[in-house]
ZAMARGU-4260 file (C-alpha; in steps of 0.2 Angstrom, whole numbers, plus 5000, padded with zeros to 4 digits):
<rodrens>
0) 5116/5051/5074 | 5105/5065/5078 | 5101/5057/5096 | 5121/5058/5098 | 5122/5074/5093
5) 5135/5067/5079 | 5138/5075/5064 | 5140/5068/5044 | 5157/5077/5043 | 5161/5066/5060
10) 5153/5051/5052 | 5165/5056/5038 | 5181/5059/5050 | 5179/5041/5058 | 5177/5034/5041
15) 5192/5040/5033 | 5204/5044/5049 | 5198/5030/5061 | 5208/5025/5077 | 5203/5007/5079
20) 5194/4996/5062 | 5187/4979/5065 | 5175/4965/5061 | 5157/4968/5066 | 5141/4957/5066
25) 5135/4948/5052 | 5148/4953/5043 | 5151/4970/5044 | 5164/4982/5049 | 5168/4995/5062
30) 5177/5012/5064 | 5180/5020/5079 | 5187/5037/5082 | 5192/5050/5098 | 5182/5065/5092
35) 5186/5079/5106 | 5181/5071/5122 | 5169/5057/5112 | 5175/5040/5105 | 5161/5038/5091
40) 5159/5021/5083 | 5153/5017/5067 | 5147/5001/5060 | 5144/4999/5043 | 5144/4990/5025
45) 5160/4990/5014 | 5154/4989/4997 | 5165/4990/4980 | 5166/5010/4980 | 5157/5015/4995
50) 5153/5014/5013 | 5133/5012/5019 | 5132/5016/5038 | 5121/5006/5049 | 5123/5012/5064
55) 5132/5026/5076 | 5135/5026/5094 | 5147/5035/5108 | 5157/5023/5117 | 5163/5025/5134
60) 5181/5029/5138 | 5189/5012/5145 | 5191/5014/5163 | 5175/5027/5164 | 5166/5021/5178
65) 5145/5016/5173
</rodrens>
């Protein structure tokens, strides 16, 4: 996160509020989220009562060129 410059509370925001959910890898899930002018992209674990966070990235916008 810190080499993102991503925040908890954003972790949090694409958690709760995402835009886009799906199926990851090895069975785990994703959230994605426009954040200001960054689309971050969580992957994590579901378990019964919470959420463990394997990994965040930013995404490009769709269209953005390389």
């Amino acid at each position: 996160m810190e080499q993102y410059g991503v925040s908890e509370d954003e972790v949090r925001s694409v958690l709760e509020e995402a835009d886009e959910e799906g199926a990851a890898n090895f069975g785990r899930v994703y959230s994605q989220k426009q954040v200001e002018h960054r689309r971050i992209r969580v992957i994590y674990n579901q378990g019964a009562d919470e959420a463990v966070v394997i990994s965040v990235m930013l995404r490009r916008r769709e269209g953005a060129s390389p």
